[in-house]
Each structure stands twice: as C-alpha cells, then as structure tokens.
N, C-alpha and C positions, 0 to 999 in steps of 0.2 A: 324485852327482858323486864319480867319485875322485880322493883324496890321494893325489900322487904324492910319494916320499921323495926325501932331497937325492940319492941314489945313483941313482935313476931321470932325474930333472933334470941330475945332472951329465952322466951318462954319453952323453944322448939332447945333450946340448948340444954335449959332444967330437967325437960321431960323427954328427952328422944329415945329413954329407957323405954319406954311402952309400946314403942316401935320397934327398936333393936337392939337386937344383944350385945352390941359391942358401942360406943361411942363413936360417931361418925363424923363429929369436930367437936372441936374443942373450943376454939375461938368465934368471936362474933363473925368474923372475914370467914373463916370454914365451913360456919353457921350457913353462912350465906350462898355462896358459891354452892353448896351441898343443894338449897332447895330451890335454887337456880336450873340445878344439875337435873333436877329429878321432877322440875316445875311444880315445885310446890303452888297451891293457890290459898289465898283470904278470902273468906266470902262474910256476908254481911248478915249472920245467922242463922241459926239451924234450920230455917226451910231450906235457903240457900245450901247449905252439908246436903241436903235430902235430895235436892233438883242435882248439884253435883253428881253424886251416886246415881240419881236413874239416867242422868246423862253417860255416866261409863257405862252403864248396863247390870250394875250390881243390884243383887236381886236385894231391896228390902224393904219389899213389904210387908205389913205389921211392924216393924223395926217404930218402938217411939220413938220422941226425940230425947228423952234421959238414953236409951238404947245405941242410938245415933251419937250422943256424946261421948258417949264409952268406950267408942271406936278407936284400935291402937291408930287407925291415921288421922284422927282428929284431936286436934290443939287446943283448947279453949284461949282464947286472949281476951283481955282485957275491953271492957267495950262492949259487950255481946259477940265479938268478932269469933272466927276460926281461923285456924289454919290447916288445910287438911294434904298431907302429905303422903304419898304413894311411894310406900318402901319397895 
C-alpha cells in the first residue's frame, strides 16, 4: 500500500474536477483511500508520466511533455512531482 503525502491529498482533492464530474472525496481520509482504491502512483517527473503511459500501453507518441501535463490523470504537485491517477 502507498502513503500518499499531505501535498499529494491536497492537490488531488483541489483539482479531481479534471478527472471527474462529480467529487469523489471530500476529505483528506477519502482523498486517500480513493487513490489507494484505484492505485494512484507519484512519479519523480514528467519523463517518469511518459515511461508510466508506455508501460500501460497508452499510445503517445508525439505527446510533449506540456501535452503530457495536461493529461486529466495527471496531478502536477509540488516538487516537480506527479501524481497520475486512472479514473
């Protein structure tokens, strides 16, 4: 199981609009458990975002990385960090 930090929780709680249409928690605890549920992961920058995606098999090629940023399952956090979330 990962520990997601408050930076991870917060930011996924501010912005989980860009994923989904409804709010999916509301609290830090829901926050959590949510992308527990659904294995969220943190990677250590957007090459990392990019080796993710062709590890699931998601075609994007030519995708920059401002393009790759933009992605509704990706987080920006604090740090250079992601968090990229499979709604």
């Amino acid at each position: 199981m990962y520990e997601y930090d408050e930076d991870c929780l917060r930011v996924f709680l501010e912005k989980q609009s860009q994923l989904f249409d409804e709010p999916v928690a509301i609290t830090p605890e829901e926050a959590e458990a949510f992308l527990e549920d659904c294995m969220a992961v943190v990677v250590n920058g957007i090459d990392e975002v990019r080796e993710f995606f062709e590890e699931e098999g998601l075609d994007i090629d030519g995708m920059s990385a401002e393009e790759l940023e933009e992605a509704s399952e990706v987080f920006a956090l604090p740090g250079g960090r992601y968090l990229i979330v499979e709604g």
